[in-house]
N, C-alpha and C positions, 0 to 999 in steps of 0.2 A: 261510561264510568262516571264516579260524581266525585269535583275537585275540591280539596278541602285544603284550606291555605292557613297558615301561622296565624293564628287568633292575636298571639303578641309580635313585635315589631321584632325580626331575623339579628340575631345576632352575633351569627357568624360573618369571615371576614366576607371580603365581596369580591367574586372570584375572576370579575370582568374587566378586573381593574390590569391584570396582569391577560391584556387583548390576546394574544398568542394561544395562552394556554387556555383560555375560554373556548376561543372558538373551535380549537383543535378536540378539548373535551367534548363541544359539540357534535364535533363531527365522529369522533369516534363512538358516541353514545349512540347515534344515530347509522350505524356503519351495515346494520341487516337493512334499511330503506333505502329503498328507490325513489331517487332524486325526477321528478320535482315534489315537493314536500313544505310545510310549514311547521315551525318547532316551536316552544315556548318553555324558556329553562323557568322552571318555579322558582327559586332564590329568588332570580332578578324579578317576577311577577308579583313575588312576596315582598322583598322590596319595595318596589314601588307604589305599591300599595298602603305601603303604614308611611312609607314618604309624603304620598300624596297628603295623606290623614293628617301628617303631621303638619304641615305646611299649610291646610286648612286649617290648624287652631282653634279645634275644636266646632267648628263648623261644618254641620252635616254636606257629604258628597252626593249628590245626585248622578247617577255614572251614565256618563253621552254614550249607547249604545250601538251608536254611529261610530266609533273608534273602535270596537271590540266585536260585535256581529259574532258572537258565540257566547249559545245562552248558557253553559256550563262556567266560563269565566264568570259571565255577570252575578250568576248564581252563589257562585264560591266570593267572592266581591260583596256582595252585598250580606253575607256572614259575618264580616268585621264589622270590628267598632267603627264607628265613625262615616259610615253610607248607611243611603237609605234611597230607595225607589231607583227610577228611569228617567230618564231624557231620549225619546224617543225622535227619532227620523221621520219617519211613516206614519201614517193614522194606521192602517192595516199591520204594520210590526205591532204597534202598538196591544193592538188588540188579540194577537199571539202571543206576546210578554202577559199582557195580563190572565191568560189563562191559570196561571202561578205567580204570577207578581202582581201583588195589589196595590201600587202607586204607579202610574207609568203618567208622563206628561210627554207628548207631543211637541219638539219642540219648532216646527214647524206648521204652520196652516194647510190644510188640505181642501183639496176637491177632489179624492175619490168619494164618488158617492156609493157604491156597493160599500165601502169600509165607515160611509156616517151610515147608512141604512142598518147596519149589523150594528153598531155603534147604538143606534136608538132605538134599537129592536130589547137589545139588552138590560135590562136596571142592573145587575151586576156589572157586565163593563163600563157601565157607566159610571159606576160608584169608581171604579176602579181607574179611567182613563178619564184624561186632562186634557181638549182641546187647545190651540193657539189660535188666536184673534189680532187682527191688527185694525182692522173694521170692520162697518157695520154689513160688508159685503158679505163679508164671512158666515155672518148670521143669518143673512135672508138666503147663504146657498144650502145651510143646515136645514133651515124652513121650508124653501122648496124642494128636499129631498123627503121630508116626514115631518108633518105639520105637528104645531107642538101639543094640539090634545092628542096627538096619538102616538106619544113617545116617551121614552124615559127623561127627564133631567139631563140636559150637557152642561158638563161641567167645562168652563173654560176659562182663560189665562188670556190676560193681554202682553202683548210681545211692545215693549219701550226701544225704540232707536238707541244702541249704548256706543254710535260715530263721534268721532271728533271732528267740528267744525273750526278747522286751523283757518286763519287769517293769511298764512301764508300760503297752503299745500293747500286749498279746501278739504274736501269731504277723506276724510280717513279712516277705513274700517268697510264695512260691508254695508251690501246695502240690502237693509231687510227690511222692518219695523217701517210706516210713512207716524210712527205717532214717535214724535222726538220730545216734546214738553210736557210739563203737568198738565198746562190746558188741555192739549190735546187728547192726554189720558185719562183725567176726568171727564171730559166731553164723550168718549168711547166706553169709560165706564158705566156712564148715566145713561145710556141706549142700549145697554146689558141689563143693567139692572132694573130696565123696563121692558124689556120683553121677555114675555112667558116662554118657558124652556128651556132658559138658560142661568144657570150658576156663576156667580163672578168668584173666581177661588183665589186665584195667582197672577202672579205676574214674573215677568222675564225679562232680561237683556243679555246681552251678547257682547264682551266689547272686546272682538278678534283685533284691532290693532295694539291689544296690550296680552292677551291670552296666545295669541296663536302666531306673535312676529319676534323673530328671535331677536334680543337685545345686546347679545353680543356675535356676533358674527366673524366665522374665523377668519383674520388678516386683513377683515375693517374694523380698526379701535375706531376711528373716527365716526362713519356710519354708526356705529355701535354706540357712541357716545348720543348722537344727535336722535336716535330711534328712543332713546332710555330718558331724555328730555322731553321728547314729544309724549311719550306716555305718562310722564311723570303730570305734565299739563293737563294731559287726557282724562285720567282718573279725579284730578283733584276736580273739574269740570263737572265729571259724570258723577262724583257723590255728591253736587250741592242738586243739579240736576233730578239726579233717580230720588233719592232722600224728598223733594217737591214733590215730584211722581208719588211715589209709595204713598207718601202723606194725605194727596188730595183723592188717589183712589181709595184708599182704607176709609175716609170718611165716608163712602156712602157703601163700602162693603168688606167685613172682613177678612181678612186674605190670609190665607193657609200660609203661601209661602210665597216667597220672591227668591227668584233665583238671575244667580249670576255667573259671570266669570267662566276661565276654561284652566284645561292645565297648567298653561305659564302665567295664571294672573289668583292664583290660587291669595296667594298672603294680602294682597292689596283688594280684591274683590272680597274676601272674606273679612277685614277689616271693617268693611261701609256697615254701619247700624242698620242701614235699611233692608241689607240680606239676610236672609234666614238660611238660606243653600248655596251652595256655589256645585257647577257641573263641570266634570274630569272624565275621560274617559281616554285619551290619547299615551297619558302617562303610565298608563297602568302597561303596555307596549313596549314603550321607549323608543319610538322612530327617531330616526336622525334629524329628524328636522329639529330636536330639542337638546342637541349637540351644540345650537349657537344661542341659549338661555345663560346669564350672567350667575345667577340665583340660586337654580337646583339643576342636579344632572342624573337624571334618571340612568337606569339601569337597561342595558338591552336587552331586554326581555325576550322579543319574537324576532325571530328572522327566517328564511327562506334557504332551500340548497335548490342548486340550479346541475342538471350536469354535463360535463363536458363529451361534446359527441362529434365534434370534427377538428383537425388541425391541418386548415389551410396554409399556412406558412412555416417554418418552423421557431417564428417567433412569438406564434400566435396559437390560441384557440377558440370553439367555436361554443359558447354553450344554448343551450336546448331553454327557447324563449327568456324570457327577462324584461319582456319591456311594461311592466306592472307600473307605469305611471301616476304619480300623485297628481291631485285635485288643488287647481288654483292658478295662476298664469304660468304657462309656458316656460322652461328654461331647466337648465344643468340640475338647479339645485330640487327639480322635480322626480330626478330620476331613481332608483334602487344605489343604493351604496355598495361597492365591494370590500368587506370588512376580512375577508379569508378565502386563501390564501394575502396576507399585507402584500401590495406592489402590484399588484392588477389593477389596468384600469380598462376602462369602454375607449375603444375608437372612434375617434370623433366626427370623422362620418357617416357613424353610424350609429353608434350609442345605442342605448337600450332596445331590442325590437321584440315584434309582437310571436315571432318564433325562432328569433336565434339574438344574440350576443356576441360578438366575436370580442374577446378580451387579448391585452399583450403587457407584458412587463416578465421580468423575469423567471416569475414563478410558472409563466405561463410555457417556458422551454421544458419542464419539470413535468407537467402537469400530463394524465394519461386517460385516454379516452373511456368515462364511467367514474371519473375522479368529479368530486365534487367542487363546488364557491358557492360560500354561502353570504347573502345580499342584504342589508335592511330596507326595510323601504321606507318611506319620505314619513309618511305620516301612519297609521295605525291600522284602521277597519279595512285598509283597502286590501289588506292582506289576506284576510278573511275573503274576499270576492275570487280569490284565485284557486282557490282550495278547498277540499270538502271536509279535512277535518286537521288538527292541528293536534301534533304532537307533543306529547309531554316530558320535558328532560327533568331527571330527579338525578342530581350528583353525575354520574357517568354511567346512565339507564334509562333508557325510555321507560316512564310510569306508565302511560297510557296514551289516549289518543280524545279529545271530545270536535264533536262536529260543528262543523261552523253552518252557519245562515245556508251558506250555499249548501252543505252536505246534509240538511234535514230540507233539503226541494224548495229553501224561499229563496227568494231573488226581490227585494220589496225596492229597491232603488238602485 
């Protein structure tokens, strides 16, 4: 089927605000499927989607495709006002998006070389697909996969370190980009824009300890205060920083776009002059991890039914897999959420696992073997890896169904 979302921003009330009756509408909309399953109520989709728009300020959305892994969402996504193009994971997703999407940027450096080989076999993908660079390694693995008289044009993007170097905590943020300063970026851009084959177009940063750390975090105000300072510092840093960057690579090549930021850093990354895009993809979901953001509170969009298939105690039950772990250190707050049945929680010796669940709280004396709980998970795309297609809830009705990455045979990460 092909998903088509609210051109103008939902105006009705928001139906998730009253938890209970949300999820239980879920469940009932959903009441002919066999659990395990992935759902997506459209309101809250549609939602957060003219949320996100909004909150960028008019600053076009690039949508991380690494959060969503279902090209029917990206599709319906990128029909609104306010997106435009991809931020791709993969060099090979990449060049499957572009079959029909004609911006896609990589935002990531690769070494598959069967995916540059197709990559520089093409002049169309090529037009259409955006390498990442961070050196000149990068270049010479492009050149010794297909020398550049005998290739299309790569078009490519250098990736800016957008870390915080605290004086206290040091390095804060991810470690990706080795090019942190202008020098650095103009030095990498003046050995792009000397070697044949390559297009200097964009450029990129990242700055995950303001995009992707939540600032308020439930029952540490304190924590929450001292994360909201350090970013505060962070930013003010990264725009005299980037704005140097941007400047001294534009002088020796003009740059399509420069892109930034992620869902929690939306209004502060799309403020900097020097961005032209900022990239979202995780909001468009609403994973719980963005349950501890000061600023905006997305809607729950997607979540999972798990069902219940043994009752070893009788204070307990058992449900059938669940341990769909998030990406990034170890700990509680990586695990699936129980949002429905309210008053379930994981056993803490055992917590989420890779083919059963045992849950206990009171709902759980209640609860009857074939009975549904339904889970968010921490962060967005990974939902998509469990699944082959994701259901569609319109009011209290499955609309339909569109497949995910996994459910059209790709598996690219």
């Amino acid at each position: 089927m092909t998903l088509a979302l609210q051109v103008s921003p939902p105006t009705t009330a928001r139906p998730w605000e009253d938890v209970d009756a949300y999820w239980s509408a879920m469940n009932t909309a959903t009441a002919a499927l066999d659990p395990v399953f992935g759902a997506v109520n459209l309101a809250a989709l549609s939602y957060n989607a003219h949320d996100l728009a909004r909150r960028a300020n008019g600053v076009p959305i690039r949508i991380a495709s690494k959060s969503v892994r279902c090209r029917g969402v990206l599709d319906a996504v990128l029909a609104l006002p306010g997106y435009h193009g991809v931020l791709a994971y993969t060099l090979a997703e990449a060049l499957w998006l572009a079959e029909t999407i004609d911006d896609v940027v990589v935002g990531y450096p690769s070494a598959d070389r069967a995916a540059i080989a197709r990559l520089a076999a093409s002049p169309e993908l090529a037009r259409r697909v955006t390498i990442m660079v961070d050196s000149v390694d990068h270049l010479d693995l492009v050149d010794a996969v297909v020398a550049p008289n005998a290739r299309a044009e790569i078009r490519v993007a250098v990736e800016l370190d957008s870390s915080f170097k605290s004086r206290l905590l040091g390095h804060i943020g991810v470690w990706r980009s080795p090019v942190h300063g202008p020098e650095q970026a103009r030095a990498l851009a003046e050995a792009i824009v000397a070697r044949r084959g390559f297009r200097l177009v964009g450029m990129m940063g990242y700055e995950a300890q303001v995009a992707g750390l939540g600032n308020a975090p439930k029952g540490s105000p304190v924590r929450g205060a001292l994360v909201r300072a350090l970013q505060r510092s962070s930013m003010a840093e990264l725009l005299e920083r980037r704005g140097a960057a941007v400047a001294a690579v534009s002088a020796l090549a003009p740059l399509e776009f420069v892109n930034g930021g992620g869902t929690g850093s939306l209004e502060v990354t799309g403020a900097d002059a020097s961005v032209t895009e900022v990239a979202a993809g995780s909001g468009l979901f609403g994973p719980h991890l963005f349950d501890n953001y000061a600023h905006f509170t997305p809607a729950p969009a997607a979540a999972f039914a798990l069902p219940v298939v043994r009752r070893p105690a009788p204070d307990r039950v058992t449900l059938l897999g669940g341990g769909w772990i998030a990406s990034g250190p170890p700990g509680v707050d990586r695990l699936p959420q129980i949002v429905w049945p309210a008053g379930l929680k994981m056993v803490p010796r055992e917590m989420a696992g890779e083919v059963q669940t045992p849950v206990t709280g009171e709902p759980a004396t209640r609860l009857r073997l074939g009975d549904r709980v339904w889970l968010r998970h921490t962060k967005a795309g990974e939902l998509s890896e469990h699944v082959n297609e994701l259901h569609l809830i319109d009011g209290n009705a499955v609309a339909g169904a569109l497949p995910t990455y996994r459910g059209e045979g790709k598996a690219f990460l």
